[in-house]
N, C-alpha and C positions, 0 to 999 in steps of 0.2 A: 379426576376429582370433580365433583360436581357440586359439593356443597364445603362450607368453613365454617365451625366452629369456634366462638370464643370462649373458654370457660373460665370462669373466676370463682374462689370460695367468698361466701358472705356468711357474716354471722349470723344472722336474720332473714331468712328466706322471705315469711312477710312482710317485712319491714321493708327488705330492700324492693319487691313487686310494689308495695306502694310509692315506695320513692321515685320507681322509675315510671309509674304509672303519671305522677304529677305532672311529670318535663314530658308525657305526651307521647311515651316511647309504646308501643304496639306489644303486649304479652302476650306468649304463645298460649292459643287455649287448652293446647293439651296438658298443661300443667294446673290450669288455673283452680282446681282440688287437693292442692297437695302442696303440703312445706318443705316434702325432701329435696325440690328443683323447681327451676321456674324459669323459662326462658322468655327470649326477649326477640324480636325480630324487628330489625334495623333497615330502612332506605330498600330503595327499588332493587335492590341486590338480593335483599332478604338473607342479610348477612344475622346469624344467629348468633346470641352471647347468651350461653346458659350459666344461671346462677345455682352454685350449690353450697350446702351447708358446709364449714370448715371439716369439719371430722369428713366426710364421706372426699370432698376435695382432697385431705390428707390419705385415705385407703388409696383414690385409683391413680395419685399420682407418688405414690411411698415417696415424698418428698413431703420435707416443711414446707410452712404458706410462709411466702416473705411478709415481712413488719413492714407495710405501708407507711407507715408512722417515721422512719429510717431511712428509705429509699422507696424506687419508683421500680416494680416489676413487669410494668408497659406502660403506654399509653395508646389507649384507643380515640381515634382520631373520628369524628361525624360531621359532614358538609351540612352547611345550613345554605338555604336561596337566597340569603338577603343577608346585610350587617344585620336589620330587626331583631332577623330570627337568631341572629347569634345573643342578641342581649336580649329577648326574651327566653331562649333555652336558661341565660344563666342565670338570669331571674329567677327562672321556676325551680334551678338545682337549689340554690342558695335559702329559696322561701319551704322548699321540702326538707330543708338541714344538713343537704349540700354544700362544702366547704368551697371558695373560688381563689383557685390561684392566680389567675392571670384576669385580669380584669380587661374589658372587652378593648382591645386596641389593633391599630396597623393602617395605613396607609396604600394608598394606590390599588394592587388588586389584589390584596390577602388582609381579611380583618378577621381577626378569633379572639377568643377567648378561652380558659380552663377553669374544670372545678373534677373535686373529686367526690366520689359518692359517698355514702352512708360506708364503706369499709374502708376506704383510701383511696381506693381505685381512680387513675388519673384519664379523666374525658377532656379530649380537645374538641373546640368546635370551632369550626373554617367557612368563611364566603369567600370565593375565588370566584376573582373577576378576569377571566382567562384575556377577556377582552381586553385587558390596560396592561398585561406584560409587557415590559419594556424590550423595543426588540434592538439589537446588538448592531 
């Protein structure tokens, strides 16, 4: 395997490239003509989350889209370098009409925060300070 995919249905394909555009997240350009998909390319990994419209998410996976609204059908998780940058990300989810679940907290060498996007979708955001583990 050489690459990973995320895909998530959204109901608003420009809607959501702007939202994710605010919080600073890198769009793929091959998309950036088009409302049928739009991806997203995450961290020195180059971890891809491609966003598609509900209907076309409902053809290629013949499954319903779970009700965000209800439960949690993942969480994607993204490291930030700093506490800052974890309460700037949520800043900027929150001020684009991103909802925040976990407001930014934690102690010693893990501080994050959560918020979910424009469909539900649950983002975690992590500074880990590998340095201050507590060792045994």
């Amino acid at each position: 395997m050489k690459e990973l995919w995320i895909n998530l249905p959204v109901k608003d394909v420009k809607k959501s490239k702007a939202f994710f555009a605010e919080l600073g997240f890198t769009l793929n350009p091959r998309f950036k003509d088009t409302d049928e998909a739009a991806g997203l390319i995450i961290g020195d990994s180059q971890i891809a989350v491609m966003l598609f419209p509900e209907e076309s998410f409902r053809k290629f996976t013949n499954h319903d889209i779970a009700d965000t609204s209800k439960g949690t059908e993942v969480l994607i998780s993204v490291d930030a370098q700093s506490r800052e940058e974890v309460d700037q990300l949520i800043a900027k989810a929150e001020k684009a009409g991103g909802t925040v679940f976990t407001r930014p907290e934690g102690s010693g060498w893990m501080y994050g925060a959560g918020f979910t996007d424009l469909d539900g979708h649950r983002w975690n955001v992590l500074f880990m300070d590998t340095s201050k583990i507590p060792s045994k």
